[in-house]
C-alpha positions, 0 to 999 in steps of 0.5 A: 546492586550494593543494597541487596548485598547487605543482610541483618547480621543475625538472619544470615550466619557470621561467616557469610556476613564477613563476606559481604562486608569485603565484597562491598569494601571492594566494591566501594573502593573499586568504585572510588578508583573510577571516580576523580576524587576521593567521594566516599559512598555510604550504602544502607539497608532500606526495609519497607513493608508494604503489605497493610497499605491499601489502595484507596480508590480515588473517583475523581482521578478515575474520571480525569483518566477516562476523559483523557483516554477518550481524548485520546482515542478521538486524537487518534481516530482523527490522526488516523483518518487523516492519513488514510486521506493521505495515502489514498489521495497519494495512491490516486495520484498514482493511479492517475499517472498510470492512466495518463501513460496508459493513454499516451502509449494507445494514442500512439498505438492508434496513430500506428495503426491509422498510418499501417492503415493507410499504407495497407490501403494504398491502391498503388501498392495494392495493384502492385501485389496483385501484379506479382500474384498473376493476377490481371486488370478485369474486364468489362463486366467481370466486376458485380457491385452489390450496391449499385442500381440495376441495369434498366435494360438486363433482365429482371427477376419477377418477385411477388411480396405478398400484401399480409402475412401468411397465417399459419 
């Protein structure tokens, strides 16, 4: 911050030089009270001049460069792949919590289901209900059951299977 205070005495008027040097006076002196003990700091004015240097190109250094940054890259390829494992395997662990509660919680609404079942199928309740309804006990021969065999002495139906299909 001191150093661009201070300017060649001659590109800048007498008066303005004046009032650099107090600023920095002050400055230095303000700086000497923050300090524990009397260091004195003694600034220069610096010129460089940089505008004939050339910038040699150097082949070996752009190689070394080009390694390392191939390094690099494969280093973070690999990091990055590792935690892609990572955060996949921890998602499919997740996944498989879920699948497991999931499993559990059909389990038991299996099991409710059975035991409904079974209340709902029991014949005890169901002659019960139907007693409330009105309903009452059939009688013999009122009951058809589709599965059963014929009776061999109740009429029968004369029915004709043809032998070939009919053509048409």
């Amino acid at each position: 911050m001191a150093t661009q205070a201070f300017a060649a005495p001659n590109s800048i008027g007498r008066n303005s030089y004046d009032r650099i040097v107090e600023r920095n006076t002050s400055l230095m002196a303000a700086q000497q009270r923050s300090r524990r003990g009397p260091t004195p700091e003694v600034f220069f004015v610096k010129r460089f001049d940089n505008s004939r240097i050339v910038k040699a190109a150097d082949p070996e250094r752009v190689k070394e460069m080009r390694t390392f940054a191939c390094a690099m890259a494969l280093l973070f390829g690999l990091i990055m792949m590792y935690g892609w494992q990572h955060l996949s395997a921890i998602e499919c662990g997740y996944r498989i919590e879920s699948e497991k509660q999931q499993f559990l919680q059909l389990e038991e609404q299996n099991r409710q289901l059975r035991l409904t079942e079974a209340q709902l199928g029991d014949p005890a309740r169901i002659d019960q209900m139907a007693r409330q309804l009105g309903l009452s006990a059939p009688h013999p021969g009122q009951v058809v059951r589709p599965d059963a065999t014929a009776d061999p002495n109740a009429p029968a139906l004369a029915q004709v299977t043809p032998m070939l299909p009919a053509i048409r």
